[in-house]
C-alpha positions as protocol buffer text, in pm:
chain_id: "A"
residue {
  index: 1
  type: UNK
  ca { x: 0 y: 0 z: 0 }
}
residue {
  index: 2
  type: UNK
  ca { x: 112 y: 366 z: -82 }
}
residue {
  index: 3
  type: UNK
  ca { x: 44 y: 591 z: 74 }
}
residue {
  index: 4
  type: UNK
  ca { x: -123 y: 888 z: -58 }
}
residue {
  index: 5
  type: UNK
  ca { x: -209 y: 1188 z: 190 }
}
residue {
  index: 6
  type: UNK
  ca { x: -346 y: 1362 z: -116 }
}
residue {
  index: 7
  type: UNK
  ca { x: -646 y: 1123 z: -219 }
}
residue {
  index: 8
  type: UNK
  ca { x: -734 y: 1047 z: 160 }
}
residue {
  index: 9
  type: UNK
  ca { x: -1049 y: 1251 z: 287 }
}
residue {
  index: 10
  type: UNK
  ca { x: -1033 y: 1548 z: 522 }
}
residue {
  index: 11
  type: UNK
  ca { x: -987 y: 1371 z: 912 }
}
residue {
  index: 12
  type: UNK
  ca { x: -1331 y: 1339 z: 1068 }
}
residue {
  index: 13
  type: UNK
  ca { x: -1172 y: 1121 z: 1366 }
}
residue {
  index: 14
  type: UNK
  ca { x: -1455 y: 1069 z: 1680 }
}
residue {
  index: 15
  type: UNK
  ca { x: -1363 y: 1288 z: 1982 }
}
residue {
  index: 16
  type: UNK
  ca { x: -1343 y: 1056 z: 2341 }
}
residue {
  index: 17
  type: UNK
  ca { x: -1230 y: 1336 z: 2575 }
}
residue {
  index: 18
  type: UNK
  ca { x: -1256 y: 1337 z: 2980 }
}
residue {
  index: 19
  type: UNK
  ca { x: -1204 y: 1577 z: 3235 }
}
residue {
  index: 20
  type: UNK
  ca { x: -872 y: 1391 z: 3364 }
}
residue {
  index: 21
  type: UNK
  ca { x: -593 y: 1127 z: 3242 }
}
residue {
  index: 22
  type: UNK
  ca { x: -723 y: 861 z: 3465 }
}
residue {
  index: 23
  type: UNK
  ca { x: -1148 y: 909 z: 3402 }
}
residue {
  index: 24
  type: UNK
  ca { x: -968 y: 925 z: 3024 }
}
residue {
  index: 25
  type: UNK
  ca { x: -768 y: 559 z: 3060 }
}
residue {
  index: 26
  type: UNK
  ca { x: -1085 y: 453 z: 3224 }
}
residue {
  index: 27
  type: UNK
  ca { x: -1264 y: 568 z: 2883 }
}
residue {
  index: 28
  type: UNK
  ca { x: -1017 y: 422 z: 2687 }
}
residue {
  index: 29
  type: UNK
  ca { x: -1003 y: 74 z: 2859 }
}
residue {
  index: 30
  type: UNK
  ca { x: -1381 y: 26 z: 2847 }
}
residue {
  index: 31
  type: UNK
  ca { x: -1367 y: 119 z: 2436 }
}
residue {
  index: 32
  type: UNK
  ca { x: -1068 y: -109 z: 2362 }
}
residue {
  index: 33
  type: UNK
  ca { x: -1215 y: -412 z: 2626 }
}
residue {
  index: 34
  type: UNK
  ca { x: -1529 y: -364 z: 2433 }
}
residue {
  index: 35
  type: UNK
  ca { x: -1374 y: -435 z: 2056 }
}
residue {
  index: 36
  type: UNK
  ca { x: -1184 y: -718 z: 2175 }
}
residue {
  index: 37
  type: UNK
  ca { x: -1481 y: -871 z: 2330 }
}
residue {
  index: 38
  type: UNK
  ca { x: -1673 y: -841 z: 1993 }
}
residue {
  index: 39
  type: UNK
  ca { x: -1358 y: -1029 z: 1816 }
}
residue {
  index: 40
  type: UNK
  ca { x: -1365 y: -1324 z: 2073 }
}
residue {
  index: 41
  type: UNK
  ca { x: -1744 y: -1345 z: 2029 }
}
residue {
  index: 42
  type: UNK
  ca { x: -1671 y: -1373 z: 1631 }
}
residue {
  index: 43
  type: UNK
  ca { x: -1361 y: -1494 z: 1554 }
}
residue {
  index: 44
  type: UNK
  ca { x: -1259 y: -1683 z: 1897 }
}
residue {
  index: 45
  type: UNK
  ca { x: -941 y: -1531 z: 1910 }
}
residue {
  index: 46
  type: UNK
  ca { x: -835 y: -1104 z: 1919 }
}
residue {
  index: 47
  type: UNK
  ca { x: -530 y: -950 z: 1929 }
}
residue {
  index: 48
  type: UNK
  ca { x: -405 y: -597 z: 2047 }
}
residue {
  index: 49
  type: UNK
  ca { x: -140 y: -373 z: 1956 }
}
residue {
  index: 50
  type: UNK
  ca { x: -33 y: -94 z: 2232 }
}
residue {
  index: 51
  type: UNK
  ca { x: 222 y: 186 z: 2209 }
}
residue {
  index: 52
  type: UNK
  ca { x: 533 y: 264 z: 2484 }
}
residue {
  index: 53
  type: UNK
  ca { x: 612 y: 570 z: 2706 }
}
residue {
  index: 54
  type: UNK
  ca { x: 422 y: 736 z: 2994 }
}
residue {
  index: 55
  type: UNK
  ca { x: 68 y: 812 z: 2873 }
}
residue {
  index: 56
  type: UNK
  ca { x: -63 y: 419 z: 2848 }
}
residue {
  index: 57
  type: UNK
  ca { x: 10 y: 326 z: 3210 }
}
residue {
  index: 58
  type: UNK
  ca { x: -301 y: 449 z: 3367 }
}
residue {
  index: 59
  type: UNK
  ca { x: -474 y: 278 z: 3074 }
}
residue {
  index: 60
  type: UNK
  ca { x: -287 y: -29 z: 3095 }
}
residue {
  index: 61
  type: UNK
  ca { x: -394 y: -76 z: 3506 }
}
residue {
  index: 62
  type: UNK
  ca { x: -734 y: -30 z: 3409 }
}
residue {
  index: 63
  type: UNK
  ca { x: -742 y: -266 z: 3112 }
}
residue {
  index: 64
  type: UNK
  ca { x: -594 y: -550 z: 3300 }
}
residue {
  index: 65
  type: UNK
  ca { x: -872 y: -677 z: 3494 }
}
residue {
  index: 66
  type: UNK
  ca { x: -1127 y: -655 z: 3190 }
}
residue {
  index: 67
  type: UNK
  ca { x: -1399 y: -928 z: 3235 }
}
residue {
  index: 68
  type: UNK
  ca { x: -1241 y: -1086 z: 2896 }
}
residue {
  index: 69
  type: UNK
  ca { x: -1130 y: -1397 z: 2804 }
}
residue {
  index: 70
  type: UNK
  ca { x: -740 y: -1303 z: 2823 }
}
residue {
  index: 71
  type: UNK
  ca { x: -630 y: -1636 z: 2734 }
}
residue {
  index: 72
  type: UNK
  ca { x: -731 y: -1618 z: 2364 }
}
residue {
  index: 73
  type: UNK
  ca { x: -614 y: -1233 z: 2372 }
}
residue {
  index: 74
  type: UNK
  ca { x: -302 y: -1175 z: 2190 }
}
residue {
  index: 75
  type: UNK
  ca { x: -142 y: -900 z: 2321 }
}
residue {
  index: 76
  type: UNK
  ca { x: 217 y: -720 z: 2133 }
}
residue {
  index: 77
  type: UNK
  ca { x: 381 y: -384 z: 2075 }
}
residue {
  index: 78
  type: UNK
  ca { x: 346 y: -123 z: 1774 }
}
residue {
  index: 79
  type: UNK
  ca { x: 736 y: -114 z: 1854 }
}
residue {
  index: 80
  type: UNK
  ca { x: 1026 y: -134 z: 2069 }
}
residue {
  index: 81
  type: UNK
  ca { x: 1376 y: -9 z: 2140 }
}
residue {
  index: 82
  type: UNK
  ca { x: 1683 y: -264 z: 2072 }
}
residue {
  index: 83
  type: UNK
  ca { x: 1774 y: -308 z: 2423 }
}
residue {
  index: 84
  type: UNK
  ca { x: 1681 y: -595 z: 2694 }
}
residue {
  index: 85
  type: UNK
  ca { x: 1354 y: -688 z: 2802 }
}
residue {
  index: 86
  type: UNK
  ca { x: 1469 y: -603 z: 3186 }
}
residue {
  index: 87
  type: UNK
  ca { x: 1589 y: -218 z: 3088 }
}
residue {
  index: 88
  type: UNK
  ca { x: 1438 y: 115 z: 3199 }
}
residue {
  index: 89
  type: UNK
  ca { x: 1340 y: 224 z: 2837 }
}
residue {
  index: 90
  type: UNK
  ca { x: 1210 y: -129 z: 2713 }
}
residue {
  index: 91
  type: UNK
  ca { x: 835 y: -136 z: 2621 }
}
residue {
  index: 92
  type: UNK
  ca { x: 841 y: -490 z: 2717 }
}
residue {
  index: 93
  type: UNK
  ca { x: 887 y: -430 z: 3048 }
}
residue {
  index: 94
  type: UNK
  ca { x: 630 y: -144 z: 3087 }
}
residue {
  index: 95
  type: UNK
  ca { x: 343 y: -392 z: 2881 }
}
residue {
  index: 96
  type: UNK
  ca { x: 516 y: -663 z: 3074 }
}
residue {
  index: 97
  type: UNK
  ca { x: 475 y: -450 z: 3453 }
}
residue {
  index: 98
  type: UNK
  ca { x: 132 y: -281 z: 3391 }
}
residue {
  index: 99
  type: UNK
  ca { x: -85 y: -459 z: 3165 }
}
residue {
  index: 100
  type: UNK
  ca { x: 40 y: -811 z: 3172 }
}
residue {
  index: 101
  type: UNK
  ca { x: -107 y: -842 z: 3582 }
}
residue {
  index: 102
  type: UNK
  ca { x: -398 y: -982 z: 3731 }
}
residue {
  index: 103
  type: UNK
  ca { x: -668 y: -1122 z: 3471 }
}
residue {
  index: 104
  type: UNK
  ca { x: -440 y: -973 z: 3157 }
}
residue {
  index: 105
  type: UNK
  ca { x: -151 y: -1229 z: 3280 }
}
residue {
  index: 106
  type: UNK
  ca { x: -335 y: -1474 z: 3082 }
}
residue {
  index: 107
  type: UNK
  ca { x: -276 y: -1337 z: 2746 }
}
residue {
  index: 108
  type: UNK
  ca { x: -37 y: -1446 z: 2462 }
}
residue {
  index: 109
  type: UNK
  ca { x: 236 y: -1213 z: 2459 }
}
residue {
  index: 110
  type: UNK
  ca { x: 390 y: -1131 z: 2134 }
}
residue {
  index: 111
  type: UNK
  ca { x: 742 y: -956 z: 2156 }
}
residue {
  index: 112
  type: UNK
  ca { x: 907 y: -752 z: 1914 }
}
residue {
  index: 113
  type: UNK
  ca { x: 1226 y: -930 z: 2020 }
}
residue {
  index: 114
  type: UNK
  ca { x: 1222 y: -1286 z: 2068 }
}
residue {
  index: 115
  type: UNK
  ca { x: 1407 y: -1426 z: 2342 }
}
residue {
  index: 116
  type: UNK
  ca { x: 1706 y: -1571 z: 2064 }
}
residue {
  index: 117
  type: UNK
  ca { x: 1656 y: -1246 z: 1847 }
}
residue {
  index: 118
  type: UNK
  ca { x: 2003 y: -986 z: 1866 }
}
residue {
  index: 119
  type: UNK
  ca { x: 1997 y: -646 z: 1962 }
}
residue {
  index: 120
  type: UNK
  ca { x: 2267 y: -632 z: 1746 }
}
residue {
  index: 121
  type: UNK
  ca { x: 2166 y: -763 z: 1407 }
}
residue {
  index: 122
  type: UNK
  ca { x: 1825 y: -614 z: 1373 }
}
residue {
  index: 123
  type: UNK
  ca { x: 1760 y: -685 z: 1019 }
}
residue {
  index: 124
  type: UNK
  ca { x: 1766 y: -1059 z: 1125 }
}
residue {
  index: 125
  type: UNK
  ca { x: 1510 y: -959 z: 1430 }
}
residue {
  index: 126
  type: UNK
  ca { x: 1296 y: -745 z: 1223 }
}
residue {
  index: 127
  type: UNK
  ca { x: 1248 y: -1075 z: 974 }
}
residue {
  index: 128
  type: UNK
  ca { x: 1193 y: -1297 z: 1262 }
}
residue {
  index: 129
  type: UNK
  ca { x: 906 y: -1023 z: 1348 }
}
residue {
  index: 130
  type: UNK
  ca { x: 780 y: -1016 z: 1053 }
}
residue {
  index: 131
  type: UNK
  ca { x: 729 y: -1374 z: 1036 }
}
residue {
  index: 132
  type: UNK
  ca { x: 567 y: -1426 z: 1375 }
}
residue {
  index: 133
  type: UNK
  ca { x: 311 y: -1128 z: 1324 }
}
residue {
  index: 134
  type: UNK
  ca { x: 207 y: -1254 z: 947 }
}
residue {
  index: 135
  type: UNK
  ca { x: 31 y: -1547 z: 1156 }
}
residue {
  index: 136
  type: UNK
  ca { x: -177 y: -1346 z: 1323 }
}
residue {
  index: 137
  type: UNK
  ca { x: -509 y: -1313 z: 1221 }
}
residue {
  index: 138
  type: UNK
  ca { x: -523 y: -976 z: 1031 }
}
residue {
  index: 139
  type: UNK
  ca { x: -673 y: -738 z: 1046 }
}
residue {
  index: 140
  type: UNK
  ca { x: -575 y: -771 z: 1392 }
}
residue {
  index: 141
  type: UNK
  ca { x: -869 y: -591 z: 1622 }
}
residue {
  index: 142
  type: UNK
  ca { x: -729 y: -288 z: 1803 }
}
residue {
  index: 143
  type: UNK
  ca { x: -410 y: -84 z: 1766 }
}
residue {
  index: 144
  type: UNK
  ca { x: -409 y: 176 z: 2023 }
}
residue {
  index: 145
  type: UNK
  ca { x: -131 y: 460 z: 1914 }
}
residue {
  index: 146
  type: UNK
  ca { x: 48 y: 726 z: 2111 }
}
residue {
  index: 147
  type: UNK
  ca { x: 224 y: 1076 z: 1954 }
}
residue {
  index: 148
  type: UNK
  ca { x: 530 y: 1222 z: 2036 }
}
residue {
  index: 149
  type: UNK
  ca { x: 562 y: 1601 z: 2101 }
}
residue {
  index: 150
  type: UNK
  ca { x: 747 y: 1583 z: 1750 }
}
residue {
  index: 151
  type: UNK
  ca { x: 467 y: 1420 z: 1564 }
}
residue {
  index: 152
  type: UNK
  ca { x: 623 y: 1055 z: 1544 }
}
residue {
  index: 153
  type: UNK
  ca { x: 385 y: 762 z: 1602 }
}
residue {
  index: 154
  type: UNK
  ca { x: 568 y: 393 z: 1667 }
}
residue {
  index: 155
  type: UNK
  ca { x: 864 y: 418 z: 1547 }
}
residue {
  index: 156
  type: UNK
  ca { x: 809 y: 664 z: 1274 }
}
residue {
  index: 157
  type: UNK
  ca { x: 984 y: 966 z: 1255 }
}
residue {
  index: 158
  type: UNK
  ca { x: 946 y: 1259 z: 1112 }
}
residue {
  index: 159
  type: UNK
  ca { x: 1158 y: 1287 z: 759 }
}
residue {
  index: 160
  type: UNK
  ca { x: 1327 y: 986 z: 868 }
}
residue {
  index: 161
  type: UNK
  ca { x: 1484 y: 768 z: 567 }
}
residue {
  index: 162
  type: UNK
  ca { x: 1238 y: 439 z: 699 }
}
residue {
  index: 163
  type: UNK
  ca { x: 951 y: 662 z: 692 }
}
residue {
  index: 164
  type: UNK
  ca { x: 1022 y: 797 z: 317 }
}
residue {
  index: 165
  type: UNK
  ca { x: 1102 y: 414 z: 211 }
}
residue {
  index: 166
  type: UNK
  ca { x: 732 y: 272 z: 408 }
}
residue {
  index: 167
  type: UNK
  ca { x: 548 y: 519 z: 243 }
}
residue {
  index: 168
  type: UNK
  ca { x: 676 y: 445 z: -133 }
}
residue {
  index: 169
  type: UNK
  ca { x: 714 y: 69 z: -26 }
}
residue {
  index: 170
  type: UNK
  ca { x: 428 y: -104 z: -232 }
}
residue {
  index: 171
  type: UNK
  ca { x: 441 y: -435 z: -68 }
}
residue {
  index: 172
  type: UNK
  ca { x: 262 y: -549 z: 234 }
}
residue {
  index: 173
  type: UNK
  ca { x: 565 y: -551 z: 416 }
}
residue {
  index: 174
  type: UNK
  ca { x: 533 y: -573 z: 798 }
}
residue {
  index: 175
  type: UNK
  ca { x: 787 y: -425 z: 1003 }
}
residue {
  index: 176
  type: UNK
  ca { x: 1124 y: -200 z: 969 }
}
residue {
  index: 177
  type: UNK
  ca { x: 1442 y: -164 z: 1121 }
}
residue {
  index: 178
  type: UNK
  ca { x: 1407 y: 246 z: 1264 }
}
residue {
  index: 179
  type: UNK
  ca { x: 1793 y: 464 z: 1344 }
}
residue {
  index: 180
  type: UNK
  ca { x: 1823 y: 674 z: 1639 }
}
residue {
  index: 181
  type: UNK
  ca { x: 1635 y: 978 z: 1626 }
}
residue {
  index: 182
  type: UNK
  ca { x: 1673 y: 1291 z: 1706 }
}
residue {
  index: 183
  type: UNK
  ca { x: 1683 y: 1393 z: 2103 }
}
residue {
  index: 184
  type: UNK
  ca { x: 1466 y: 1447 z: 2317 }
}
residue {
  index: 185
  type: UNK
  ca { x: 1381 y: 1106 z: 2203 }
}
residue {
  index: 186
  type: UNK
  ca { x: 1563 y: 759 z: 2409 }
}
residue {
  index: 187
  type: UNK
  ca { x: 1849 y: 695 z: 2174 }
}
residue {
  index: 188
  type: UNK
  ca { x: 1831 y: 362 z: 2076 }
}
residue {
  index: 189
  type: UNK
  ca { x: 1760 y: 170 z: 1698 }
}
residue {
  index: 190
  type: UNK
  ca { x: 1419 y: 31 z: 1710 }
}
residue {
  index: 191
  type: UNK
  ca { x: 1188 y: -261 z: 1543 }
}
residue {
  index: 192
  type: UNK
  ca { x: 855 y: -55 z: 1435 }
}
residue {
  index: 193
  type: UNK
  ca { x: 576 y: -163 z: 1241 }
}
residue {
  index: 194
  type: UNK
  ca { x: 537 y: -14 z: 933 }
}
residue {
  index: 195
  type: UNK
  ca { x: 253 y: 248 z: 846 }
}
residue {
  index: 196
  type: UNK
  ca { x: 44 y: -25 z: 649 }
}
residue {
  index: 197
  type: UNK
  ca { x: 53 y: -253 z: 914 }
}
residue {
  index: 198
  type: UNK
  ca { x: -68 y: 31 z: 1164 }
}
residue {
  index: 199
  type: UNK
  ca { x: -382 y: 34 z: 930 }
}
residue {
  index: 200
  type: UNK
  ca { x: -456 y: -345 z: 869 }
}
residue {
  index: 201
  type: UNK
  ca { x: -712 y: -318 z: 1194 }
}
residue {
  index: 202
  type: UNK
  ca { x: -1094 y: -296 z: 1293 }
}
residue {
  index: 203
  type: UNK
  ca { x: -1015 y: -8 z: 1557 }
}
residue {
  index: 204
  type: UNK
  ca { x: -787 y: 225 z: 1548 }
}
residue {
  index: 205
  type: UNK
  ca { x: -720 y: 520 z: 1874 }
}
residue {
  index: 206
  type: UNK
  ca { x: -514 y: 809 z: 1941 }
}
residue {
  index: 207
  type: UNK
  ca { x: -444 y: 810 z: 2331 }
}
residue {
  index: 208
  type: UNK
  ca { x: -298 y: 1166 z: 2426 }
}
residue {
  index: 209
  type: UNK
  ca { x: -296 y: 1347 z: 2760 }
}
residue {
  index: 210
  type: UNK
  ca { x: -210 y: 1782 z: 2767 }
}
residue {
  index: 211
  type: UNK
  ca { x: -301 y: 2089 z: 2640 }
}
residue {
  index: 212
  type: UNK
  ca { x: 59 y: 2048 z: 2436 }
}
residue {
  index: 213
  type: UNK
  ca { x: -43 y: 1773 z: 2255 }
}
residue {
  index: 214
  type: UNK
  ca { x: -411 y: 1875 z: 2161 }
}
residue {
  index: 215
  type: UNK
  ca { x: -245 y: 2179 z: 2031 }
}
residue {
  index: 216
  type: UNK
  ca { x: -17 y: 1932 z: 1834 }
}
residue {
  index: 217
  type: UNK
  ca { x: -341 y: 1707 z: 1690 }
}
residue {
  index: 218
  type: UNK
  ca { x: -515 y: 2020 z: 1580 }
}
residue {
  index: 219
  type: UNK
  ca { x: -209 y: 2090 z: 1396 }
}
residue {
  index: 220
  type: UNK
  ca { x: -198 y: 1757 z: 1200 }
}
residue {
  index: 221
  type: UNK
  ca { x: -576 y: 1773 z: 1127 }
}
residue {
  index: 222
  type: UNK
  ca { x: -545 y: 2110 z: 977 }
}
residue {
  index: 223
  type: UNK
  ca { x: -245 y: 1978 z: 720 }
}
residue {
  index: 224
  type: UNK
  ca { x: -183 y: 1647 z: 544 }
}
residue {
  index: 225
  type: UNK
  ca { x: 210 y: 1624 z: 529 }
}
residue {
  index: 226
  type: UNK
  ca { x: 306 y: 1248 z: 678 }
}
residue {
  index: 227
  type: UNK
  ca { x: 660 y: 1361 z: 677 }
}
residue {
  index: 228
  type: UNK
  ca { x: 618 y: 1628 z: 900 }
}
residue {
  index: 229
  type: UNK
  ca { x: 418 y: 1478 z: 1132 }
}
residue {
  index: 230
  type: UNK
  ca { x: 393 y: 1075 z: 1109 }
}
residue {
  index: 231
  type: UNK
  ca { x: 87 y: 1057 z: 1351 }
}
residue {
  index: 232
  type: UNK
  ca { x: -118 y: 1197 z: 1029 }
}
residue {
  index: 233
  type: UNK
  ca { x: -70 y: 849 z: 855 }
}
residue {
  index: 234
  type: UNK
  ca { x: -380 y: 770 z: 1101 }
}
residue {
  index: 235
  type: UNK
  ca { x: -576 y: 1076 z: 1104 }
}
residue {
  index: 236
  type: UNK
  ca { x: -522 y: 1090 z: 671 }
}
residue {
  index: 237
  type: UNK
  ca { x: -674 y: 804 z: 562 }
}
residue {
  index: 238
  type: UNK
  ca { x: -997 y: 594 z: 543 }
}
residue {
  index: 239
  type: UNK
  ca { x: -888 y: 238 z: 597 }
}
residue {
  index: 240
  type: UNK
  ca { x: -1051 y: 238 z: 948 }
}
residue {
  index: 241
  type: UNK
  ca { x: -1255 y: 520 z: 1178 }
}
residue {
  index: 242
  type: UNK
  ca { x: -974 y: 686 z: 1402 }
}
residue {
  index: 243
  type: UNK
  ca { x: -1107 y: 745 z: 1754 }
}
residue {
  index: 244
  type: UNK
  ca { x: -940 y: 1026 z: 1947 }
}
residue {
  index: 245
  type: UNK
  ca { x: -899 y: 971 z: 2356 }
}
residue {
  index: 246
  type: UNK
  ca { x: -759 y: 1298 z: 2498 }
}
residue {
  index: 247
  type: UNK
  ca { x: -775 y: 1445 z: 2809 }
}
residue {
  index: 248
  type: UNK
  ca { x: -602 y: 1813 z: 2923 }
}
């Protein structure tokens, strides 16, 4: 899939907001607990992609003990930093410390790094991911996204080489290797999924906390340049509804 900012509709995405970050995570873990129970009631199995960093922890306690059945959940990350499972700035460990507890514990959990992949040959690790998330049942049923204060969404950066290759890759490719970027971001290579994997879903949310970063969505619903601001791949398109969850 190319994409093509251009011939995608003006963003219409559907407004969740609440008056704090933890009514909001309480929002958002009723919405996504809500598609995932409609996959296991038709296809028997779901599976849900979450984002890294700060903003998803509140969501993440309050999705956790969701009357579901977690067992035939599977659960993985949009990306991850190349470093171990046990370090401060893994996603693993964040998924692994606040969602992966109580009923949640139950789930399948997908890494982006499998326990034999190498930090240090990532083109080997991003074809081992690729392999393990092409047997998942796709479209997969929720991707929940977060945005940097730059824009970037995953591992997607703005006017970063990967990003210029995924968008004029035509393929159905899965996953890419992403460089360091720029500070104030943790500098470390990642494994992200690519922007047409991001879209191959039935549900598809923003979750953003701060009057910053409401400024900054306003911003990339008023313009359609992906290389500016990555997040737009989600808001510019018309693959699948884009729910906003924000909260000031």
């Amino acid at each position: 899939m190319q994409f093509s900012p251009r011939n995608s509709p003006r963003p219409h995405p559907v407004w969740h907001e609440a008056a704090d970050a933890h009514v909001l995570a309480g929002l958002l873990a009723g919405w996504v607990a809500g598609r995932l129970g409609e996959g296991l009631a038709a296809r028997g199995r779901a599976t849900l992609v979450v984002s890294g960093g700060t903003t998803p922890v509140p969501f993440f306690q309050a999705l956790r003990d969701a009357d579901l059945d977690w067992s035939k959940v599977t659960v993985t990350l949009a990306d991850e930093r190349a470093v171990p499972p046990t370090h401060a700035d893994s996603n693993t460990r964040l998924v692994r410390t606040h969602l992966l507890q109580g009923r949640a514990s139950q789930a399948q959990w997908l890494p982006c790094f499998a326990a034999q992949s190498s930090l240090d040959q990532l083109d080997v690790a991003c074809n081992e991911l690729a392999a393990r998330l092409a047997a998942l049942s796709w479209p997969v049923d929720v991707v929940v996204l977060g945005m940097g204060s730059d824009g970037h969404t995953a591992s997607l950066f703005p006017r970063s080489a990967e990003l210029l290759d995924a968008l004029a890759d035509p393929s159905e490719r899965l996953c890419l290797v992403a460089e360091v970027p720029r500070a104030p971001n943790a500098p470390f290579k990642r494994l992200s999924w690519t922007p047409q994997a991001l879209l191959a879903s039935r549900h598809l949310a923003i979750h953003t906390t701060g009057a910053a970063k409401r400024e900054l969505l306003q911003r990339a619903c008023a313009a359609d340049d992906v290389l500016e601001m990555p997040i737009r791949l989600a808001l510019w398109q018309d693959r699948v509804p884009c729910h906003l969850f924000h909260a000031d």
